[in-house]
PANULO-300631 format. One line per 5 residues: their letters; for each residue x, y, z of N, C-alpha, C. Coordinates in steps of 0.2 Angstrom, whole numbers. Layout:
<rs>
a) X/Y/Z/X/Y/Z/X/Y/Z | ...
</rs>
This chain:
<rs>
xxxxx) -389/-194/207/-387/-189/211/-387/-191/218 | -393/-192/221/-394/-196/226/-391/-201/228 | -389/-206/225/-384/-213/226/-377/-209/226 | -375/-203/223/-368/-199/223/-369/-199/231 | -371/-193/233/-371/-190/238/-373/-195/244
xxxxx) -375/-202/245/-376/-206/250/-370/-210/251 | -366/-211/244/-358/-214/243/-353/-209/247 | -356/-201/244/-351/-196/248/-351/-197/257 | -359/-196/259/-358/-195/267/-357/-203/268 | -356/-208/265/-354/-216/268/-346/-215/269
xxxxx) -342/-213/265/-336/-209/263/-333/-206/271 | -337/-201/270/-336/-198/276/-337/-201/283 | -342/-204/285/-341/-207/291/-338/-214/292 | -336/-217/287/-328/-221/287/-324/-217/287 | -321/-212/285/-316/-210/285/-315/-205/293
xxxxx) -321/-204/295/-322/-202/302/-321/-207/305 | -324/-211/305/-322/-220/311/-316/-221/308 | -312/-221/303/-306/-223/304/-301/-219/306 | -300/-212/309/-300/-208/312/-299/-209/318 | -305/-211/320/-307/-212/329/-304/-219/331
xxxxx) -303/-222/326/-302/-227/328/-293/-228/328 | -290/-226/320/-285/-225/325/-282/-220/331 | -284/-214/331/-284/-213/340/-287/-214/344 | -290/-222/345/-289/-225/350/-284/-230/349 | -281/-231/345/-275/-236/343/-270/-232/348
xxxxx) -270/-227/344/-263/-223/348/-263/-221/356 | -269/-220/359/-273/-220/365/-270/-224/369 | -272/-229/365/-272/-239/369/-264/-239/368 | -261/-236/365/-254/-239/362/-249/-237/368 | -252/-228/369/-250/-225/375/-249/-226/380
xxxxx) -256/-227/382/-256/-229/389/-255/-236/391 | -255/-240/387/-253/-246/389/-247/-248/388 | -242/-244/384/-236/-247/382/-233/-247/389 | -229/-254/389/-222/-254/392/-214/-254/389 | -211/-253/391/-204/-254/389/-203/-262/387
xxxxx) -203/-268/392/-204/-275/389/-207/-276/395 | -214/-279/392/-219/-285/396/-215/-290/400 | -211/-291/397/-208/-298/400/-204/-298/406 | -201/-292/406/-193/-291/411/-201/-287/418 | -200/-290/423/-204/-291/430/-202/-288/436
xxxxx) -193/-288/435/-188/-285/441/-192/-280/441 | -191/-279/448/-193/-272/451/-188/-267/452 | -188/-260/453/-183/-255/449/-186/-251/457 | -183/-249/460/-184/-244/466/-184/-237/462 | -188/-234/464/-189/-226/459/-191/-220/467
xxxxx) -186/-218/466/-188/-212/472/-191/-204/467 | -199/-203/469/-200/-196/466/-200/-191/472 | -198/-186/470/-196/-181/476/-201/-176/475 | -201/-174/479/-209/-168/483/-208/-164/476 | -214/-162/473/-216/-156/470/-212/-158/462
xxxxx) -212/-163/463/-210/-167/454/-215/-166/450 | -216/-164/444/-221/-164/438/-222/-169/436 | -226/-168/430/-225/-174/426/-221/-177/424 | -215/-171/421/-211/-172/416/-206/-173/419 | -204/-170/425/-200/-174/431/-199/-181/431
xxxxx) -206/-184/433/-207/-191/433/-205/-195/429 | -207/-193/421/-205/-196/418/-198/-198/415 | -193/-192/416/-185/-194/416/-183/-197/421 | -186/-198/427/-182/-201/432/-184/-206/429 | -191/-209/429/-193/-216/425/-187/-220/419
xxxxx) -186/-214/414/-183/-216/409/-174/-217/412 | -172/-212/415/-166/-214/418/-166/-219/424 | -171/-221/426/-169/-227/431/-173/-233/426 | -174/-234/421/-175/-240/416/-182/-242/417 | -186/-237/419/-193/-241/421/-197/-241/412
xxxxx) -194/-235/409/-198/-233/403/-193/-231/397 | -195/-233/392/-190/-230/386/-192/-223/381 | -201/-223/383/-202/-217/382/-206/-213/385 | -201/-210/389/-204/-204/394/-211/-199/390 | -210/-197/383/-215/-193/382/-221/-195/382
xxxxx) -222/-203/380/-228/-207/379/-230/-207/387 | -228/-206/392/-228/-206/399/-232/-198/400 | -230/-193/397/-232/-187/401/-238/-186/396 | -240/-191/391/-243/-190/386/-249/-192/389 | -250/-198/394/-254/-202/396/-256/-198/401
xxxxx) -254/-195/407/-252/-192/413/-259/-186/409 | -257/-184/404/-262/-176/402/-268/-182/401 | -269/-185/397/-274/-189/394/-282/-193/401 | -275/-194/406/-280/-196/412/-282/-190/418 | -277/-186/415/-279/-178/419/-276/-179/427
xxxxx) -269/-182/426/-266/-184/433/-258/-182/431 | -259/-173/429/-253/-170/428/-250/-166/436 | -255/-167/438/-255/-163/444/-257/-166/450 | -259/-173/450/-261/-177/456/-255/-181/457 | -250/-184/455/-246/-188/455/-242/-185/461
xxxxx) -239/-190/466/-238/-189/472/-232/-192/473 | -228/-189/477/-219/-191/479/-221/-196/483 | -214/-198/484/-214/-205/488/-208/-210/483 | -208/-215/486/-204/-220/487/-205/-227/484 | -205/-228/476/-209/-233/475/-206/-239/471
xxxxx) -209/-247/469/-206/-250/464/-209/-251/459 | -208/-250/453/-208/-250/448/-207/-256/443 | -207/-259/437/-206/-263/435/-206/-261/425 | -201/-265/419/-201/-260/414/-207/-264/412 | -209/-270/416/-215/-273/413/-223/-271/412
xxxxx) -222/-264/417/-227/-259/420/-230/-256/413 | -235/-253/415/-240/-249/408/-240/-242/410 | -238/-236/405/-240/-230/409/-248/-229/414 | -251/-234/412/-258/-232/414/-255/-235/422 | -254/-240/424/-252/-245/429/-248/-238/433
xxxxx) -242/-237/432/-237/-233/435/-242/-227/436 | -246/-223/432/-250/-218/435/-256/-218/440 | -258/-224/438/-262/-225/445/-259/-228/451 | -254/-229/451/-249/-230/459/-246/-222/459 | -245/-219/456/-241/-213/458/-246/-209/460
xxxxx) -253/-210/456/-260/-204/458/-263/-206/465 | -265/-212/468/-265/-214/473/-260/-213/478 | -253/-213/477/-250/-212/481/-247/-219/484 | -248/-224/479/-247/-231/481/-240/-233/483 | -235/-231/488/-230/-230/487/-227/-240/490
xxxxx) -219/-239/490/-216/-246/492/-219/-248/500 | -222/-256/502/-223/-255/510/-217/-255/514 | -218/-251/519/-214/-250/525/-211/-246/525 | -212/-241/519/-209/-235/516/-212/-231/524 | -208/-224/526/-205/-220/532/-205/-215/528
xxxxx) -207/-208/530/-207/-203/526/-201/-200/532 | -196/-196/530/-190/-192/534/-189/-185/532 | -189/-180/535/-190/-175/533/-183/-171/537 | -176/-169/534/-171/-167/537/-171/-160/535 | -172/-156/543/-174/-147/541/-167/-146/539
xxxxx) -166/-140/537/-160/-138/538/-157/-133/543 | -149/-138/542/-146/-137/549/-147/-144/552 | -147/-145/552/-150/-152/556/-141/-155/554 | -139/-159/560/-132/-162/560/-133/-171/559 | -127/-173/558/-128/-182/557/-132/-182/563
xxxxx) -129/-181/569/-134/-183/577/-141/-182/577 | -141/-178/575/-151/-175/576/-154/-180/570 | -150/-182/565/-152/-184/557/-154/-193/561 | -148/-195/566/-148/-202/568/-152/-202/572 | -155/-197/577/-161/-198/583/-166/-198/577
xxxxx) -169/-193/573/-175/-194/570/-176/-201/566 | -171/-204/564/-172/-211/560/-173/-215/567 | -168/-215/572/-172/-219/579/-179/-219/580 | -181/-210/582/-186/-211/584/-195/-214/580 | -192/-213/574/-197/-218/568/-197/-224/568
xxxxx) -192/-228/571/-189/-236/572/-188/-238/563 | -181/-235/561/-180/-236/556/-174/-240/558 | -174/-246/556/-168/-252/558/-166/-252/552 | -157/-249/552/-153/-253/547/-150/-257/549 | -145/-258/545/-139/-263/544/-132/-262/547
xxxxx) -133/-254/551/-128/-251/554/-130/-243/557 | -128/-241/566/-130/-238/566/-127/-231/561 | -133/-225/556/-133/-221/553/-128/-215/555 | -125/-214/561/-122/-209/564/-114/-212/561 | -114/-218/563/-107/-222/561/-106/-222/555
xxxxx) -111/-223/551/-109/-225/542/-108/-216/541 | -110/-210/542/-110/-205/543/-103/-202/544 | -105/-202/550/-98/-199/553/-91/-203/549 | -92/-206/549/-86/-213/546/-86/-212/537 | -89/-210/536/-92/-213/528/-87/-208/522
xxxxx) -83/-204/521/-79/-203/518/-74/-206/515 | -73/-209/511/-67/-216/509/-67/-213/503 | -61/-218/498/-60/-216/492/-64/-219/488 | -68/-224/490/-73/-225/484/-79/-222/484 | -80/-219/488/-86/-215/490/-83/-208/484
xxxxx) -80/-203/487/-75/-199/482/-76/-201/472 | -74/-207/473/-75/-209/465/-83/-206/462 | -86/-211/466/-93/-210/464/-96/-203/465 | -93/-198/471/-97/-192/470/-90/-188/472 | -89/-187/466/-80/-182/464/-80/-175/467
xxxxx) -86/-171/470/-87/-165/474/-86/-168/481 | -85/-173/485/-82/-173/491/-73/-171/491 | -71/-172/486/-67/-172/483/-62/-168/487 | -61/-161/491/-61/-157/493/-59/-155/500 | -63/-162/505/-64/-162/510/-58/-167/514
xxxxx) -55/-167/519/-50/-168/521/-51/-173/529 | -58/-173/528/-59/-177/537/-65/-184/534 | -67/-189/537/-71/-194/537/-75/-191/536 | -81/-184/540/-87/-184/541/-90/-182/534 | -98/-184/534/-100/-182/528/-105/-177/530
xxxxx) -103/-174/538/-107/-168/539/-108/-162/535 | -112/-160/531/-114/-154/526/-114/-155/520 | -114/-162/521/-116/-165/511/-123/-170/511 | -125/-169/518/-131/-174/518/-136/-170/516 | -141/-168/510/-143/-162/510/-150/-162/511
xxxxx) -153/-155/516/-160/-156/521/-164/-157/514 | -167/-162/515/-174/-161/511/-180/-167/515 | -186/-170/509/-189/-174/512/-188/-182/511 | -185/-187/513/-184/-194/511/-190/-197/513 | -189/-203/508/-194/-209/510/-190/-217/512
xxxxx) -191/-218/516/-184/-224/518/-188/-229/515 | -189/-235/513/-192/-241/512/-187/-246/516 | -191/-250/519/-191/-256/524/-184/-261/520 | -180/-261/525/-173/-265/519/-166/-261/518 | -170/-254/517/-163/-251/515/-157/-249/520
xxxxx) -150/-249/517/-146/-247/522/-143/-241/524 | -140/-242/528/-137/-234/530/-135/-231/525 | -130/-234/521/-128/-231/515/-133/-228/511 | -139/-233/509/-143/-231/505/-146/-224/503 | -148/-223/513/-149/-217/515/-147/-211/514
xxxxx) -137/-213/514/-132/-208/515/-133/-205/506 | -133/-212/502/-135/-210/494/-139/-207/491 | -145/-207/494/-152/-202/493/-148/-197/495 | -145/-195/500/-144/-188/502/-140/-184/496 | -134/-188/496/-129/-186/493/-133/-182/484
xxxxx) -135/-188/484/-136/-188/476/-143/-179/474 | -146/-180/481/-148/-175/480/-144/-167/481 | -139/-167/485/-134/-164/485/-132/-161/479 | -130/-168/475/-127/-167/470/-131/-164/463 | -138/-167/466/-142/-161/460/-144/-154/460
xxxxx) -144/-153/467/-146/-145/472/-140/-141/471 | -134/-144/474/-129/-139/477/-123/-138/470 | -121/-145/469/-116/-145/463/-115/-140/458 | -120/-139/455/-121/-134/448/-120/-128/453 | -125/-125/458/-123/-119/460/-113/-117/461
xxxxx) -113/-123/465/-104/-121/467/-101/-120/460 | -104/-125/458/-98/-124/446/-101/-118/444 | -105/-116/448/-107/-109/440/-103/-101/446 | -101/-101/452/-98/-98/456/-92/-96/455 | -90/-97/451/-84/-97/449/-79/-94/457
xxxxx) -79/-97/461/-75/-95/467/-69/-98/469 | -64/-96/470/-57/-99/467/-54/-98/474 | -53/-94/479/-52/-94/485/-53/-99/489 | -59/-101/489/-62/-107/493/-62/-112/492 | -59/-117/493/-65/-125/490/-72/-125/494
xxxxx) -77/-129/488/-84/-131/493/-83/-134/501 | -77/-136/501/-78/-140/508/-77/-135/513 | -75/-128/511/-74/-122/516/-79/-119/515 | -82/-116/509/-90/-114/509/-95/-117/513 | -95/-124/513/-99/-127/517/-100/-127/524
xxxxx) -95/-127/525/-91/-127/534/-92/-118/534 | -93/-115/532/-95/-108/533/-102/-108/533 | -104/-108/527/-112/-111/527/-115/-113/533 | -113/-119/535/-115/-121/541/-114/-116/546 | -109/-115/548/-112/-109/554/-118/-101/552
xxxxx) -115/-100/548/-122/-95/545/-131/-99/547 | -131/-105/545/-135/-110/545/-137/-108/553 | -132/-113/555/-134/-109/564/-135/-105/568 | -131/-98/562/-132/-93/566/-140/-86/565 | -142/-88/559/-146/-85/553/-151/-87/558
xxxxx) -157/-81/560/-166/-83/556/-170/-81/554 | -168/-76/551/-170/-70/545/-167/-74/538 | -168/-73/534/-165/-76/528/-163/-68/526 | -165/-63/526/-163/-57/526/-155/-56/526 | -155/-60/533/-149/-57/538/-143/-64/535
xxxxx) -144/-68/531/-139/-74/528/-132/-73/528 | -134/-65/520/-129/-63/520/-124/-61/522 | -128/-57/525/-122/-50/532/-121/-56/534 | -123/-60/537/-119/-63/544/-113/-67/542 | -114/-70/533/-110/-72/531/-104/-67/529
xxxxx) -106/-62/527/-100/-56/526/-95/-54/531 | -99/-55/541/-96/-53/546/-90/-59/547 | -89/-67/545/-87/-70/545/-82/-70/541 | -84/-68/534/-77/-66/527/-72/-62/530 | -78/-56/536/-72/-50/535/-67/-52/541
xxxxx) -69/-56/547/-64/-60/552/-58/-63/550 | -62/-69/543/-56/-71/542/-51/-66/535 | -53/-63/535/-49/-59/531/-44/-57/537 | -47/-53/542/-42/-49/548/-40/-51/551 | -41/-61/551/-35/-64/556/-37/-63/562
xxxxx) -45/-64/564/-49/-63/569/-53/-70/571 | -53/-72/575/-54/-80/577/-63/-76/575 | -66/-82/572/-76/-83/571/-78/-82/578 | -74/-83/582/-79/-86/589/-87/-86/589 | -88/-92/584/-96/-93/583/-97/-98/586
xxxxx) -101/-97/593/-107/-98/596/-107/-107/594 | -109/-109/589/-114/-114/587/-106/-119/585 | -103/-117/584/-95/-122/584/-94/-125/588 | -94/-121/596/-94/-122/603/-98/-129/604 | -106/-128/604/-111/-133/603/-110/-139/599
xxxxx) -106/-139/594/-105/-144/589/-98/-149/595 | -93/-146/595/-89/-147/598/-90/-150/606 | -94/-149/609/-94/-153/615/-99/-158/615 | -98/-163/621/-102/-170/618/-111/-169/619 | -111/-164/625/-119/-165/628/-120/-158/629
xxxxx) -120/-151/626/-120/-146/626/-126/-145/630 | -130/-137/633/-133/-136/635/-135/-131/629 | -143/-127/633/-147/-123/628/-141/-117/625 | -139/-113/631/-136/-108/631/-126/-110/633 | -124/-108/629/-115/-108/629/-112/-105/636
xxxxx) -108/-109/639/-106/-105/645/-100/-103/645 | -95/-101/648/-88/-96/650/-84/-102/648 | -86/-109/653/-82/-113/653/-82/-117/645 | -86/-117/643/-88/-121/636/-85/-117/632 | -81/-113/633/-76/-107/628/-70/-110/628
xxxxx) -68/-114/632/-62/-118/633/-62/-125/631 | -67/-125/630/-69/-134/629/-62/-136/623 | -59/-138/623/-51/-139/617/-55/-145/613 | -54/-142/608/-58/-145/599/-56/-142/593 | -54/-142/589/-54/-140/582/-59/-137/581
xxxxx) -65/-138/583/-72/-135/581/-72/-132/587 | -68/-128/591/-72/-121/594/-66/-117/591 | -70/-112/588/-69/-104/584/-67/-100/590 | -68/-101/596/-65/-95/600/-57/-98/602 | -54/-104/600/-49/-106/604/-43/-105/596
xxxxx) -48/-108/592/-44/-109/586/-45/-103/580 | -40/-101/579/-42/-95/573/-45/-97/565 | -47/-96/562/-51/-99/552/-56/-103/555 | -58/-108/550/-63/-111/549/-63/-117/552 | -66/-121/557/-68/-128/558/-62/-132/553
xxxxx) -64/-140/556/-60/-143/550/-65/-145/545 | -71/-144/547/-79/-147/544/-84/-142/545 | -90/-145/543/-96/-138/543/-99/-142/550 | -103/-140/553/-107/-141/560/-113/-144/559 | -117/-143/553/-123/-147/551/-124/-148/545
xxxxx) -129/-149/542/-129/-149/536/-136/-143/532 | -130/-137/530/-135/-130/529/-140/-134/519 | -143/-126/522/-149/-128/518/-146/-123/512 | -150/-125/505/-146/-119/500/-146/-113/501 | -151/-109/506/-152/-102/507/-144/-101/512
xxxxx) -143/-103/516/-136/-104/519/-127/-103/513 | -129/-109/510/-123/-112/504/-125/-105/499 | -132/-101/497/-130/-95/491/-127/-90/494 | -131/-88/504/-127/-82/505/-120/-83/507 | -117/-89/506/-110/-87/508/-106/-87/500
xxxxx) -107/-89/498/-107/-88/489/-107/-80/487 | -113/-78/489/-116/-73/489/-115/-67/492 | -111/-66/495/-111/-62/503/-113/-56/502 | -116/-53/509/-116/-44/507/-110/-41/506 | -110/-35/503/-103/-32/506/-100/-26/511
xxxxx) -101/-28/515/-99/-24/525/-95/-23/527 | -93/-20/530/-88/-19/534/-87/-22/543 | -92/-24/541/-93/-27/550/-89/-34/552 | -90/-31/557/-85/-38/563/-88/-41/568 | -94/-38/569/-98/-41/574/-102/-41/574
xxxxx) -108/-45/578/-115/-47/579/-117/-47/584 | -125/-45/586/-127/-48/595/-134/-51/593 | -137/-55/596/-142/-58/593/-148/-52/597 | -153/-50/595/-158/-45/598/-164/-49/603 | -163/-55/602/-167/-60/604/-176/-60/600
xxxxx) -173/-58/596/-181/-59/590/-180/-63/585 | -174/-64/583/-172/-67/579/-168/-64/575 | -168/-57/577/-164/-51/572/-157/-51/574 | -154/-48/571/-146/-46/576/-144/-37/574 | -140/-37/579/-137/-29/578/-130/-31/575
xxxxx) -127/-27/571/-121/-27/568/-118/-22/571 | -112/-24/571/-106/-15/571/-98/-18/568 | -96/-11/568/-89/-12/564/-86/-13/570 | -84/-9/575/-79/-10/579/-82/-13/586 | -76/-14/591/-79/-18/597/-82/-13/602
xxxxx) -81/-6/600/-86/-1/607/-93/-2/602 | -92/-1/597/-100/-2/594/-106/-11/596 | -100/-15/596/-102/-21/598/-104/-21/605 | -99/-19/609/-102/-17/616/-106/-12/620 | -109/-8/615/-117/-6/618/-121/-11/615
xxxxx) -122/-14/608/-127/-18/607/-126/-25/614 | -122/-26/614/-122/-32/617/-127/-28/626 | -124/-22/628/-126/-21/634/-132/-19/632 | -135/-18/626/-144/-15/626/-147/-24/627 | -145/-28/623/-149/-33/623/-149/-37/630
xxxxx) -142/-35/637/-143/-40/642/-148/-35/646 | -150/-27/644/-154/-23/647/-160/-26/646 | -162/-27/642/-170/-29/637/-170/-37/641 | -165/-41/640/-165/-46/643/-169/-48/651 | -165/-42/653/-166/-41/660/-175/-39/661
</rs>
């Protein structure tokens, strides 16, 4: 009975180590698989601010670094770096091991000479080409010209929502977020990061809008003045609505922020004479929309004009708080306007 029972617990603690032991096979399998040891190329991998695990891991698996992304989010729980894993700008390899790729993501190990860019929204190509100057970001061409310039048909191919747009600039499709530049890349490169992120922020909102009236390229160019004119998010949509109802009335926008875009060297505040400045982009000379948006708005921008209140109003006066007063007609416009040069004063 005793040599039974010593057979049974020998039983059991093999059959426990064989256990243990293959989950560390699977462990070992995990974390150290690669897609092919052999293949060394390096694969440029951009992870954007506030990515997960499981974010990471598709981008991984779509940009070829890995074949199997869950064995990736599997390891990531395993080393308890589901949550540490850090955006940035980096290179890759499919020769890499999930453990290798997570200890450069969790450190933060990103590509050298990598430049973090942070474009707010609203920000225009001009302000987007100073802040890449003033970081001493050297392309291959200055970024205002590949910009301003950069709509062509092959461009169009590759990102079929330009589609719409009727002038060169790529002004309002560069979308604000935060980039990583890496040492090398080209003005293009940078216009690609925008776009593509563009294409995965904004695109899906415009397709699910079903808005028939508009193309994106007029949404956007409206957007962009709301963008300008907004600093309440509150206030997005009225101001976008006060805009609808203009152009419904066959009432020039005369927005403020068009004037600014439209002259070369603008000051803080718009003057009498700056009303006349002759542009396509000033709203006080020409009636509808721009032939383009003025900056590049941010989604809260692009959903109030999708989204609009529903108003009656025609005009706005800014409070200088950041608030504005609304009215429907222009005697209600001109006491607001005469209380804020009161308070002004």
């Amino acid at each position: 009975m005793k040599l039974l029972n010593k057979k049974v617990r020998l039983s059991s603690w093999m059959l426990a180590g064989l256990a243990v032991f293959l989950c560390f096979l699977f462990f070992a399998d995990t974390l150290f698989h690669s897609k092919n040891m052999f293949y060394t190329e390096p694969v440029q991998v951009l992870v954007p601010e506030n990515s997960t695990a499981k974010d990471i891991a598709q981008i991984l698996f779509l940009d070829g670094v890995t074949d199997k992304p869950g064995a990736f989010i599997i390891s990531a729980r395993l080393l308890n770096l589901t949550s540490r894993l850090k955006s940035g700008n980096y290179y890759f390899s499919p020769s890499m091991s999930n453990y290798s790729i997570l200890t450069k993501l969790s450190q933060g190990r990103s590509s050298l000479g990598q430049v973090r860019l942070t474009v707010p929204e609203g920000s225009s190509i001009y302000r987007i080409a100073t802040n890449l100057a003033i970081r001493n970001i050297r392309l291959d061409m200055p970024f205002k010209e590949a910009a301003l310039r950069g709509l062509n048909p092959d461009l169009v191919l590759r990102y079929p929502f330009l589609g719409s747009s009727r002038i060169q600039s790529l002004e309002g499709y560069l979308f604000p977020d935060t980039y990583y530049i890496a040492s090398g890349m080209k003005a293009q490169d940078i216009i690609d990061m925008m776009l593509n992120r563009f294409e995965e922020i904004v695109v899906p909102v415009w397709n699910s809008s079903g808005i028939k009236k508009y193309s994106l390229h007029q949404i956007l160019t409206l957007a962009s003045i709301v963008e300008k004119e907004a600093e309440i998010d509150s206030e997005r949509p009225i101001i976008a609505s006060v805009f609808y109802n203009r152009l419904e009335s066959g009432i020039a926008l005369r927005a403020d922020p068009t004037v600014k875009y439209a002259i070369p060297n603008p000051g803080k505040k718009v003057t009498y004479s700056d009303l006349k400045y002759p542009s396509p982009y000033n709203t006080y000379l020409n009636k509808g929309l721009p032939p383009g948006p003025i900056c590049n708005p941010g989604l809260k921008s692009i959903l109030a004009v999708i989204h609009p209140a529903k108003t009656d109003y025609l005009y706005f006066v800014s409070n200088g708080d950041g608030t504005h007063t609304f009215s429907r007609n222009w005697a209600g416009h001109s006491r607001a306007v005469q209380k804020f040069r009161t308070i002004e004063k």
